[in-house]
PDB file of N, CA, C and O in Angstrom:
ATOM      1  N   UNK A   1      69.290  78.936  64.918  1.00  0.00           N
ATOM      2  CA  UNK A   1      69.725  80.035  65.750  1.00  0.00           C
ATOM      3  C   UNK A   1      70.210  81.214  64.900  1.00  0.00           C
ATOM      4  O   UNK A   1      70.267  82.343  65.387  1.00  0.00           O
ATOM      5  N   UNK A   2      70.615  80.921  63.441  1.00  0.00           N
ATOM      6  CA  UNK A   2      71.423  81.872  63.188  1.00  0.00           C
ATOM      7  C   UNK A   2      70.165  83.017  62.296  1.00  0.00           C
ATOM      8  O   UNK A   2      70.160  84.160  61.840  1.00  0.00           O
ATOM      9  N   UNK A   3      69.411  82.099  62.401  1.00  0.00           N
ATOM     10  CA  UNK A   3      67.851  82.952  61.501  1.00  0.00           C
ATOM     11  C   UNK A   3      67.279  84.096  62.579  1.00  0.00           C
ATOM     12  O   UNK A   3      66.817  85.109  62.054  1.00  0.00           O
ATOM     13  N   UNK A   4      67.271  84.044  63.669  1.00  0.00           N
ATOM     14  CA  UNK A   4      67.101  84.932  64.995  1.00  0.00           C
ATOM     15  C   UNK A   4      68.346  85.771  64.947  1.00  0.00           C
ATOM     16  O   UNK A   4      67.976  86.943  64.884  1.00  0.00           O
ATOM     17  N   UNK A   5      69.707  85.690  64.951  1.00  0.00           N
ATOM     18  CA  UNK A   5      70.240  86.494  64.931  1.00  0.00           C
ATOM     19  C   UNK A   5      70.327  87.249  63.504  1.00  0.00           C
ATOM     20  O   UNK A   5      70.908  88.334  63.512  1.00  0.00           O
ATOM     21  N   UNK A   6      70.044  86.994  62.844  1.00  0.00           N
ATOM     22  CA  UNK A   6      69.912  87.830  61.530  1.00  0.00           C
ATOM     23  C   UNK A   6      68.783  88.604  61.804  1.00  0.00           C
ATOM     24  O   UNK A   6      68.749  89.788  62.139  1.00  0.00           O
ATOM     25  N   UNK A   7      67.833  87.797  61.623  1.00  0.00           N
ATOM     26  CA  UNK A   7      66.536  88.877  61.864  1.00  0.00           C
ATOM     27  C   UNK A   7      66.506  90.558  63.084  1.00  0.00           C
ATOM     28  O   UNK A   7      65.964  91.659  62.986  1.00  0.00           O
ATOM     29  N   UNK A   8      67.446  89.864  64.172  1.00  0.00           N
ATOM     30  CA  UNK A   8      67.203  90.914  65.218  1.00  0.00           C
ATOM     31  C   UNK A   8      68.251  91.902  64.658  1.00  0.00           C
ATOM     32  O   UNK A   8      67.969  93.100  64.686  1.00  0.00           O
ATOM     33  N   UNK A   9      69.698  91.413  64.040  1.00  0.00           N
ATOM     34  CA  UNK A   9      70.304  92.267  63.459  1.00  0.00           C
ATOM     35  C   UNK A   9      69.866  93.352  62.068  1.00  0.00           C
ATOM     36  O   UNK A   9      70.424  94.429  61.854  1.00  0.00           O
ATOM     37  N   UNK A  10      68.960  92.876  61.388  1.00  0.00           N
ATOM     38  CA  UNK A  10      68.148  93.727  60.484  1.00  0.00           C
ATOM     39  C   UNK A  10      67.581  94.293  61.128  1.00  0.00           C
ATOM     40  O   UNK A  10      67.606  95.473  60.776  1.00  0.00           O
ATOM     41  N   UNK A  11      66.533  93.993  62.679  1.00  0.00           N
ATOM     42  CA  UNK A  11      65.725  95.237  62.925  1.00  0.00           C
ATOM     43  C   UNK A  11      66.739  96.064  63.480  1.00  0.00           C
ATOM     44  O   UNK A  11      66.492  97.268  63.402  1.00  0.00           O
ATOM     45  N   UNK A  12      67.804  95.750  64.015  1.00  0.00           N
ATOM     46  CA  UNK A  12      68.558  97.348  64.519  1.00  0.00           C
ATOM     47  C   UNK A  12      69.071  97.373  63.811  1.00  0.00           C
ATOM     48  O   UNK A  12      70.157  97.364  64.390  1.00  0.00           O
ATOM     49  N   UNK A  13      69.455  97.424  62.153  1.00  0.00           N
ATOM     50  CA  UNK A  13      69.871  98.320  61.561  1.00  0.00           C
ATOM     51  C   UNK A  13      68.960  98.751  61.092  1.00  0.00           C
ATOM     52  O   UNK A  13      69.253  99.781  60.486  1.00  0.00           O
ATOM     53  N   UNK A  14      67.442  98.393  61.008  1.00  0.00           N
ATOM     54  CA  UNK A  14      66.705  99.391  60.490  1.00  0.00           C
ATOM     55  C   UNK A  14      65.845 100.879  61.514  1.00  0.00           C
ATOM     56  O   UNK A  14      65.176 101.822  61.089  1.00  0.00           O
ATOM     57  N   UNK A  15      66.248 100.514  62.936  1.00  0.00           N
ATOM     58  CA  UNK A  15      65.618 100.868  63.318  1.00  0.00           C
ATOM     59  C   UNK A  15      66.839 102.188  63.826  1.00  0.00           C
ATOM     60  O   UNK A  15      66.528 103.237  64.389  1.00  0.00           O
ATOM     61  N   UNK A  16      68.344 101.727  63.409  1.00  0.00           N
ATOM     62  CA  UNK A  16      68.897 102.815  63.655  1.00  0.00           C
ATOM     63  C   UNK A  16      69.161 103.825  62.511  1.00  0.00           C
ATOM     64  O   UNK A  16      69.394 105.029  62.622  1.00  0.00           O
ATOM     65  N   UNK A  17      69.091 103.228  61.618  1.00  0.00           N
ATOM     66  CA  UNK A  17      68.788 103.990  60.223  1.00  0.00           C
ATOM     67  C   UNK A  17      67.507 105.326  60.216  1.00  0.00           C
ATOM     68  O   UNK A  17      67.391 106.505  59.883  1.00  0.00           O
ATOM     69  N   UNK A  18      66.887 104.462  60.688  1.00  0.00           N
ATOM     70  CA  UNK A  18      65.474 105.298  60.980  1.00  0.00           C
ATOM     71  C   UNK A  18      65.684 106.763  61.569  1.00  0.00           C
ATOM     72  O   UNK A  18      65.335 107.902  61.256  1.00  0.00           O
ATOM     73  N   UNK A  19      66.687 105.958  62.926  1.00  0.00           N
ATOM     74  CA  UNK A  19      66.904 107.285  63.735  1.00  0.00           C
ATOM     75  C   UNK A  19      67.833 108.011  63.380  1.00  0.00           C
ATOM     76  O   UNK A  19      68.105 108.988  64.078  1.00  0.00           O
ATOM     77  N   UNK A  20      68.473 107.772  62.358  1.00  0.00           N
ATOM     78  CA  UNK A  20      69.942 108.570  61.953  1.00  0.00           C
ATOM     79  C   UNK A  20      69.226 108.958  60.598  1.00  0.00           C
ATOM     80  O   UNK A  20      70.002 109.377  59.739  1.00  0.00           O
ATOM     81  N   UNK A  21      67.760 108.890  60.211  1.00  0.00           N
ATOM     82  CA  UNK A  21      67.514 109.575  58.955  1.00  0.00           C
ATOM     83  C   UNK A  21      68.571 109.679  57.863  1.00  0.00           C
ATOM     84  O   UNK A  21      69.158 110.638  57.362  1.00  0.00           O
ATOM     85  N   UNK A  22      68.626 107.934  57.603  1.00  0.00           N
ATOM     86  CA  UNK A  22      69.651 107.920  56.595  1.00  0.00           C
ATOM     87  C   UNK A  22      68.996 106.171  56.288  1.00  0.00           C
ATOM     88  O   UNK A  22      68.344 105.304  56.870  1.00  0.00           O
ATOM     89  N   UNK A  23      69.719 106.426  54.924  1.00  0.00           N
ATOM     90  CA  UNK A  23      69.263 104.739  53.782  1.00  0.00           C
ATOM     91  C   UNK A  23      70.726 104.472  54.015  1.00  0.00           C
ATOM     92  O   UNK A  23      71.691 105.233  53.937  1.00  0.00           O
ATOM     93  N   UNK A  24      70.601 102.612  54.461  1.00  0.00           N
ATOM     94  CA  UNK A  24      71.589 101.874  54.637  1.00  0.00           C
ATOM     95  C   UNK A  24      72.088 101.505  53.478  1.00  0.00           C
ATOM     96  O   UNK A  24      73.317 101.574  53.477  1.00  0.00           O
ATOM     97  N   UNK A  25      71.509 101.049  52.241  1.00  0.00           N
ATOM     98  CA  UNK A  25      71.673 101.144  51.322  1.00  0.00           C
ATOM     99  C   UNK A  25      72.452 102.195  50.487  1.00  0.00           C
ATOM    100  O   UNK A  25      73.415 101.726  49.881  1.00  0.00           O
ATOM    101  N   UNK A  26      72.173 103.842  50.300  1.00  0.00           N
ATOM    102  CA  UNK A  26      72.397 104.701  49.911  1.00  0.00           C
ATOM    103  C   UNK A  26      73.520 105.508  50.078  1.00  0.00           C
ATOM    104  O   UNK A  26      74.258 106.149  49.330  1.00  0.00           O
ATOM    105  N   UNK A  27      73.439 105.295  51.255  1.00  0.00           N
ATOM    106  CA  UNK A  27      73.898 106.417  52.176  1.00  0.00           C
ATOM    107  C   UNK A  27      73.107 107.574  52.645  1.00  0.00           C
ATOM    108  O   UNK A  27      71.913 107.558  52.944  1.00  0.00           O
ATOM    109  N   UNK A  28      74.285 109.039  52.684  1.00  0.00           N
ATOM    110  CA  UNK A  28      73.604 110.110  52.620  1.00  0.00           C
ATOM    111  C   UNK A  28      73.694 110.696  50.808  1.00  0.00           C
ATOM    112  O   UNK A  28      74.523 110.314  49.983  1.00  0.00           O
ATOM    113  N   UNK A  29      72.587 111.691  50.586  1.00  0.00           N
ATOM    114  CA  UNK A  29      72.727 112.478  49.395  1.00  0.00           C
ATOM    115  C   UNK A  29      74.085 113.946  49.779  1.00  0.00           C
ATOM    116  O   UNK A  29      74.433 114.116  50.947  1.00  0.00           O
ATOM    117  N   UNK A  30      74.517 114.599  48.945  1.00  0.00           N
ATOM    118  CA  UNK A  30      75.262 115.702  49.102  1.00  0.00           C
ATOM    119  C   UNK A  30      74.755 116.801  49.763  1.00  0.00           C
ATOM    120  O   UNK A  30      75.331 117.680  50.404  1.00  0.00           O
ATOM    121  N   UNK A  31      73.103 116.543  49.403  1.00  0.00           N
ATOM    122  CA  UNK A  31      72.950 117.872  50.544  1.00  0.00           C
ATOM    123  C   UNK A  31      73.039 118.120  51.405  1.00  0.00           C
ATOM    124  O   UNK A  31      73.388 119.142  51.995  1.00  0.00           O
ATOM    125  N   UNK A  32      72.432 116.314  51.895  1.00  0.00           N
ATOM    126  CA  UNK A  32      72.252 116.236  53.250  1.00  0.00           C
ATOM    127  C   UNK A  32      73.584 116.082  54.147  1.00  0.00           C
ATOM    128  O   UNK A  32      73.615 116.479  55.311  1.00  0.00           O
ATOM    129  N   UNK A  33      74.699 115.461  53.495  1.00  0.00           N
ATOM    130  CA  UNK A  33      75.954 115.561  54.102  1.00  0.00           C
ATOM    131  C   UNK A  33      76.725 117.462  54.427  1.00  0.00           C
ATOM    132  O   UNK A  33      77.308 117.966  55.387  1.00  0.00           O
ATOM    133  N   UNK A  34      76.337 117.941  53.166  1.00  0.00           N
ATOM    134  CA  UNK A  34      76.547 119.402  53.909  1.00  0.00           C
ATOM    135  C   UNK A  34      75.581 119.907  55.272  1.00  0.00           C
ATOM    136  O   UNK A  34      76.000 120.211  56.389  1.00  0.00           O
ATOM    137  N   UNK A  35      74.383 119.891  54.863  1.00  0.00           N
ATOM    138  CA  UNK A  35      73.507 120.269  55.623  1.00  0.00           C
ATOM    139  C   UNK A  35      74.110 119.609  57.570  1.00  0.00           C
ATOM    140  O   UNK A  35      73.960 120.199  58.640  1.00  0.00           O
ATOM    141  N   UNK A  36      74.592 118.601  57.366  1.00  0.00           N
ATOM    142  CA  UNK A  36      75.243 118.086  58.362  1.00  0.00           C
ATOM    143  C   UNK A  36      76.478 118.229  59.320  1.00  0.00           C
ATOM    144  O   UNK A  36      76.800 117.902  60.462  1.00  0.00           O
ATOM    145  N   UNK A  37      77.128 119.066  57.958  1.00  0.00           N
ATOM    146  CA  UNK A  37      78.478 119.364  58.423  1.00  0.00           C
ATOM    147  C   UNK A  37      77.909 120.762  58.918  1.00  0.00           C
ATOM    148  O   UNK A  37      78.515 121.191  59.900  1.00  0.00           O
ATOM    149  N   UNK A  38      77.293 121.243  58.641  1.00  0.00           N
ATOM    150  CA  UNK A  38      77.054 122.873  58.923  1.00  0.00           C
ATOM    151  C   UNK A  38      76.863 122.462  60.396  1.00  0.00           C
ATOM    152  O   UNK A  38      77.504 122.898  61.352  1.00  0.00           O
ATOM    153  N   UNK A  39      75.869 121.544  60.416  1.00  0.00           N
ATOM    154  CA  UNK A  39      74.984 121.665  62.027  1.00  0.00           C
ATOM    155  C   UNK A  39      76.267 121.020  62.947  1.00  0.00           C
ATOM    156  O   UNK A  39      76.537 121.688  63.945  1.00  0.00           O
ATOM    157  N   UNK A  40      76.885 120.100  62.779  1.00  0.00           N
ATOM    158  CA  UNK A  40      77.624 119.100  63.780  1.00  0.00           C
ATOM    159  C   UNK A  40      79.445 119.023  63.230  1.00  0.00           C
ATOM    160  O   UNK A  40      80.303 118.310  63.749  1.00  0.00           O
ATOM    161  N   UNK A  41      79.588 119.720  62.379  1.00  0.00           N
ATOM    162  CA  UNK A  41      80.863 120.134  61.784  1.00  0.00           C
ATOM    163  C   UNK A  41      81.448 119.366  61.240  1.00  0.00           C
ATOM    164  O   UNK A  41      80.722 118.452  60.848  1.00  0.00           O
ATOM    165  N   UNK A  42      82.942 119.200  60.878  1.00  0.00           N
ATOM    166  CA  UNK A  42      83.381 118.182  60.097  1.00  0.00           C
ATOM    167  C   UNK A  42      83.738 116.762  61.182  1.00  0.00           C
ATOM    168  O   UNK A  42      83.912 116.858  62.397  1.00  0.00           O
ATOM    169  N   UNK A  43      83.780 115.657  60.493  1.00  0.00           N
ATOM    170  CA  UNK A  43      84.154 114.596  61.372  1.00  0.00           C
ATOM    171  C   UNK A  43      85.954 114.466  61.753  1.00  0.00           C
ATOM    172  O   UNK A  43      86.770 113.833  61.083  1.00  0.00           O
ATOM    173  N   UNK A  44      86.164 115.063  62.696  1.00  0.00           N
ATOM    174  CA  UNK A  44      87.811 115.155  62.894  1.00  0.00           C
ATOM    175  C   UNK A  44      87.698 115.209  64.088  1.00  0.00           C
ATOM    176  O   UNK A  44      86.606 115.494  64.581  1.00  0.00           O
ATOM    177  N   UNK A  45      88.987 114.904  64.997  1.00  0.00           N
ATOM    178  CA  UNK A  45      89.149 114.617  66.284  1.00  0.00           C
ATOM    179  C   UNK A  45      90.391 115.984  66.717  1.00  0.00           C
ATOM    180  O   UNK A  45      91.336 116.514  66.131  1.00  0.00           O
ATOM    181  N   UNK A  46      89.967 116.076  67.573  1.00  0.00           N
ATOM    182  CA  UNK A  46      90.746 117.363  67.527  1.00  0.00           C
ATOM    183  C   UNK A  46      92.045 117.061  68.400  1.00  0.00           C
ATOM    184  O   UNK A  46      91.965 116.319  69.379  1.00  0.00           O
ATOM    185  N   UNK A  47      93.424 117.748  67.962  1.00  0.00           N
ATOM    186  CA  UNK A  47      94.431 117.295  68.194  1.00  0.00           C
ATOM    187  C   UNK A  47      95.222 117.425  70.320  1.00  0.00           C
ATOM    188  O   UNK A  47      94.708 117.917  71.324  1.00  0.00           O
ATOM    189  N   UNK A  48      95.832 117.105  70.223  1.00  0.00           N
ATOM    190  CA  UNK A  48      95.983 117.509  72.118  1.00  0.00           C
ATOM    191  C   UNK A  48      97.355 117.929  71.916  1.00  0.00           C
ATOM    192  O   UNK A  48      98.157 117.425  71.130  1.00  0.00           O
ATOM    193  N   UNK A  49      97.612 119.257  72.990  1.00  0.00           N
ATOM    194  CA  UNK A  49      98.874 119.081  73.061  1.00  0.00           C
ATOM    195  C   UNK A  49      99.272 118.152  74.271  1.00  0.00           C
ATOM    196  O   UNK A  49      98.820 117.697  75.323  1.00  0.00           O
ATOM    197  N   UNK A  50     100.463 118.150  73.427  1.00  0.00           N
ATOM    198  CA  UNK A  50     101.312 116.931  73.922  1.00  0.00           C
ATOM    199  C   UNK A  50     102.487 117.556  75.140  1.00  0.00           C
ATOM    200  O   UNK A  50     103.106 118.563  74.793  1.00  0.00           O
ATOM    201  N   UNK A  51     102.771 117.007  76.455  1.00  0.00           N
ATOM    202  CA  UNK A  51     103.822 117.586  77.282  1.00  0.00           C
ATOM    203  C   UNK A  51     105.059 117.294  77.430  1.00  0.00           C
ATOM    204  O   UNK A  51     105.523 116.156  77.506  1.00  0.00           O
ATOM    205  N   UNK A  52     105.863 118.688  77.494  1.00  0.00           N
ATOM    206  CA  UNK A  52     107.330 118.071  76.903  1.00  0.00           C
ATOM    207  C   UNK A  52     107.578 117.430  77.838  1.00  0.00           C
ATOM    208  O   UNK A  52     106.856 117.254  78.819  1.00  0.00           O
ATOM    209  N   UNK A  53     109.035 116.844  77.562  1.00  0.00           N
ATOM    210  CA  UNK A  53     110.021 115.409  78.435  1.00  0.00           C
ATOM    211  C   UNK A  53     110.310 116.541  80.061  1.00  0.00           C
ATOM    212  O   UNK A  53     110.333 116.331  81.273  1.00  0.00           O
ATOM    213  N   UNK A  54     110.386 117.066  79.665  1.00  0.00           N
ATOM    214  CA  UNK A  54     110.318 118.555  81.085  1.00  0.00           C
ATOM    215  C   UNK A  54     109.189 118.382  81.802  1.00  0.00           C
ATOM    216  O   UNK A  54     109.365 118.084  82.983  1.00  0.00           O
ATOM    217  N   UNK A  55     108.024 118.488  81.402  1.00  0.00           N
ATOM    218  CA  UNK A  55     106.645 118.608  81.689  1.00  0.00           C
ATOM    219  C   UNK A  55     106.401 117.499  82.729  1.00  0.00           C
ATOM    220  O   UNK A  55     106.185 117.514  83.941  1.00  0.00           O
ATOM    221  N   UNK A  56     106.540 116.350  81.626  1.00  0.00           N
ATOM    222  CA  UNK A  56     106.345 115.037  82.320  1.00  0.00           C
ATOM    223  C   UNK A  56     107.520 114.735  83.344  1.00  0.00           C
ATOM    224  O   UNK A  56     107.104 114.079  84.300  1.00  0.00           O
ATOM    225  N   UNK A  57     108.700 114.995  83.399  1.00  0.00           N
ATOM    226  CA  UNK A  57     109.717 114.721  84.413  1.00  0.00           C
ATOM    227  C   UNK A  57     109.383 115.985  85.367  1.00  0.00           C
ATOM    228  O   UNK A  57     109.864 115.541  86.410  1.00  0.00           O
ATOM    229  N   UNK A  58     108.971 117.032  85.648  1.00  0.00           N
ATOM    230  CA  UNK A  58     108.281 117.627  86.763  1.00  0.00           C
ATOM    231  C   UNK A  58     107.234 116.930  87.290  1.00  0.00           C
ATOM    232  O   UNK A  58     107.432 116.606  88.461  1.00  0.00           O
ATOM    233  N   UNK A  59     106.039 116.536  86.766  1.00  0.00           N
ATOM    234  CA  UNK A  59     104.972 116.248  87.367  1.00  0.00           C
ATOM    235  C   UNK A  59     105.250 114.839  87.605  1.00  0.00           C
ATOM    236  O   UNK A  59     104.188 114.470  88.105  1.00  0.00           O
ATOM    237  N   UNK A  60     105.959 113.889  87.565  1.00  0.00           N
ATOM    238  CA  UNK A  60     106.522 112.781  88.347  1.00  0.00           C
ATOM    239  C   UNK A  60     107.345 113.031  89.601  1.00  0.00           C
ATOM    240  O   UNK A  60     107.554 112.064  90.334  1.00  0.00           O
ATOM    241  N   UNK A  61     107.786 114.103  89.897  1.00  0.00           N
ATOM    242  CA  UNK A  61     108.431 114.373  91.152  1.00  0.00           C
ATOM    243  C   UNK A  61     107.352 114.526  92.384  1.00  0.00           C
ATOM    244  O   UNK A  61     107.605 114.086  93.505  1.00  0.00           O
ATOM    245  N   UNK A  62     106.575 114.949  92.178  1.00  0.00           N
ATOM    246  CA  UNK A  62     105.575 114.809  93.019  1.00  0.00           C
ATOM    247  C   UNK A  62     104.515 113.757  93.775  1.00  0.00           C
ATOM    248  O   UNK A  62     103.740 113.733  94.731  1.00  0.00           O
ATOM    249  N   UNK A  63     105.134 112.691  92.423  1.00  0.00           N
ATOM    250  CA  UNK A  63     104.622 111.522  92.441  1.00  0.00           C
ATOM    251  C   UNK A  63     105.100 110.956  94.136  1.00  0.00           C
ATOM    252  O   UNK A  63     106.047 111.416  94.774  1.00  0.00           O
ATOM    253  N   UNK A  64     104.094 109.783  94.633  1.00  0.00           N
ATOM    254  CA  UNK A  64     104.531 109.092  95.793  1.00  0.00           C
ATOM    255  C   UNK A  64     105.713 108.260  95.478  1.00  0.00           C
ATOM    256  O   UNK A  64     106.813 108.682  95.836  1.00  0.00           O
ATOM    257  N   UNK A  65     105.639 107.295  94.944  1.00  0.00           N
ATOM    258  CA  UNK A  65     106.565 106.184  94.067  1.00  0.00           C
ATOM    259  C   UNK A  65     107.827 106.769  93.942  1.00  0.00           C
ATOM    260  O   UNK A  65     108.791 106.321  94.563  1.00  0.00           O
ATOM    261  N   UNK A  66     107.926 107.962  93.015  1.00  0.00           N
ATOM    262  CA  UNK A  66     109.329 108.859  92.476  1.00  0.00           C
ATOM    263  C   UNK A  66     109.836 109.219  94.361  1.00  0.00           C
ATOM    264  O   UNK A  66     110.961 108.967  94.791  1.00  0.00           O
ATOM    265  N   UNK A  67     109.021 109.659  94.971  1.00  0.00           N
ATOM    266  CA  UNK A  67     109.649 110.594  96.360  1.00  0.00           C
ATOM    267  C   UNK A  67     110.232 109.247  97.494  1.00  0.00           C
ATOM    268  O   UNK A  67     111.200 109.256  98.255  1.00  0.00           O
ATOM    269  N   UNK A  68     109.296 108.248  97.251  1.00  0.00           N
ATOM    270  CA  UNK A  68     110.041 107.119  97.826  1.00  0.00           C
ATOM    271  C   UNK A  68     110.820 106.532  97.470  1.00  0.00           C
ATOM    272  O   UNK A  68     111.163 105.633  98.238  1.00  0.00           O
ATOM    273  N   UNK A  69     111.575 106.644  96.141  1.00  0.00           N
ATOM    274  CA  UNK A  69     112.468 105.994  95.237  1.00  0.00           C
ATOM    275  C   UNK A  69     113.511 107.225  95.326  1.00  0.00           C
ATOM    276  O   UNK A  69     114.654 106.802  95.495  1.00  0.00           O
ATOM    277  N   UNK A  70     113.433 108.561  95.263  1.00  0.00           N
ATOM    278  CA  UNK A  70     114.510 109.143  95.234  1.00  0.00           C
ATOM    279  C   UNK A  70     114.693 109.244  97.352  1.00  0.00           C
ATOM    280  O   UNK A  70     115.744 109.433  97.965  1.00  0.00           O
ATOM    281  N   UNK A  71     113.594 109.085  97.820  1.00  0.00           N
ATOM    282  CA  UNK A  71     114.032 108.993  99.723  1.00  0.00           C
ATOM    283  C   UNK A  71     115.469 107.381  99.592  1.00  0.00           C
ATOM    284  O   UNK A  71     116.609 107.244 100.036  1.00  0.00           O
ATOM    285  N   UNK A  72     115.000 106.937  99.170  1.00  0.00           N
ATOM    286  CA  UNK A  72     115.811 105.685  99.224  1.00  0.00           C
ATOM    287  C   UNK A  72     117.125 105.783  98.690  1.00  0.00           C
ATOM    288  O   UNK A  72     118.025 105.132  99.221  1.00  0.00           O
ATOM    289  N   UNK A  73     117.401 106.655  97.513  1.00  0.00           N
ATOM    290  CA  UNK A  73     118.516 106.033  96.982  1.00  0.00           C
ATOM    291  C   UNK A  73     119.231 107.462  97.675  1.00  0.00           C
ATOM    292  O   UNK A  73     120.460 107.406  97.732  1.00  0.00           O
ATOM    293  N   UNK A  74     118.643 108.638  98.165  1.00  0.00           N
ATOM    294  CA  UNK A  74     119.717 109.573  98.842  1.00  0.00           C
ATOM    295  C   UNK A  74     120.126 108.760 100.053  1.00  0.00           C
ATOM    296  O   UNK A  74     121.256 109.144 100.353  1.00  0.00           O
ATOM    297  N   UNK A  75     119.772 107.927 100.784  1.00  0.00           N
ATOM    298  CA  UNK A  75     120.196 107.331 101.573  1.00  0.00           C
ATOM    299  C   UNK A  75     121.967 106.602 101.415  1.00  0.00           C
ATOM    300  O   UNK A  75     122.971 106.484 102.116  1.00  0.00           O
ATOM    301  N   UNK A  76     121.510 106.265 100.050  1.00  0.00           N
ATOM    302  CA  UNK A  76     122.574 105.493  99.987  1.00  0.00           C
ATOM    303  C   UNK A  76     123.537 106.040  99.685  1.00  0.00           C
ATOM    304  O   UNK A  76     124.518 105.342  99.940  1.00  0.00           O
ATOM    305  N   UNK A  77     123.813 107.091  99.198  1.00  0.00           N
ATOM    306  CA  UNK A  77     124.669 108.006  98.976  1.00  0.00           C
ATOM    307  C   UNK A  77     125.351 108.201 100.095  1.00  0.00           C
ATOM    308  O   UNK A  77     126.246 109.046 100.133  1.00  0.00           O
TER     309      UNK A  77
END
């Protein structure tokens, strides 16, 4: 069994190699890694802003849960 899974695992890495025009072996060359960054840019994730403790304690008031939890406890007051 494990001769079938090897084998099918070599053809998709060769066959994604193929499509990513790149040697598994090698890698990429320098040109081609610039040439890459030009077209599809650098590999980085771009950052989020983040919402302050304000932000997030407004947009929970609106919440169902929060309006039935603060209906309840003015009661008890």
């Amino acid at each position: 069994m494990k001769g079938k899974t090897n084998t099918v695992d070599n053809q998709q890495s060769v066959s994604i190699s193929s499509y990513l025009n790149t040697n598994i072996q090698k890698g990429l060359d320098e040109n081609e890694v610039v040439q890459r960054q030009k077209v599809f840019g650098l590999n980085e994730i771009e950052k989020q802003k983040r919402k302050s403790f304000f932000q997030m304690f407004l947009s929970q008031l609106g919440e169902l849960m929060s309006m039935l939890l603060f209906s309840k406890t003015s009661y008890s007051l």
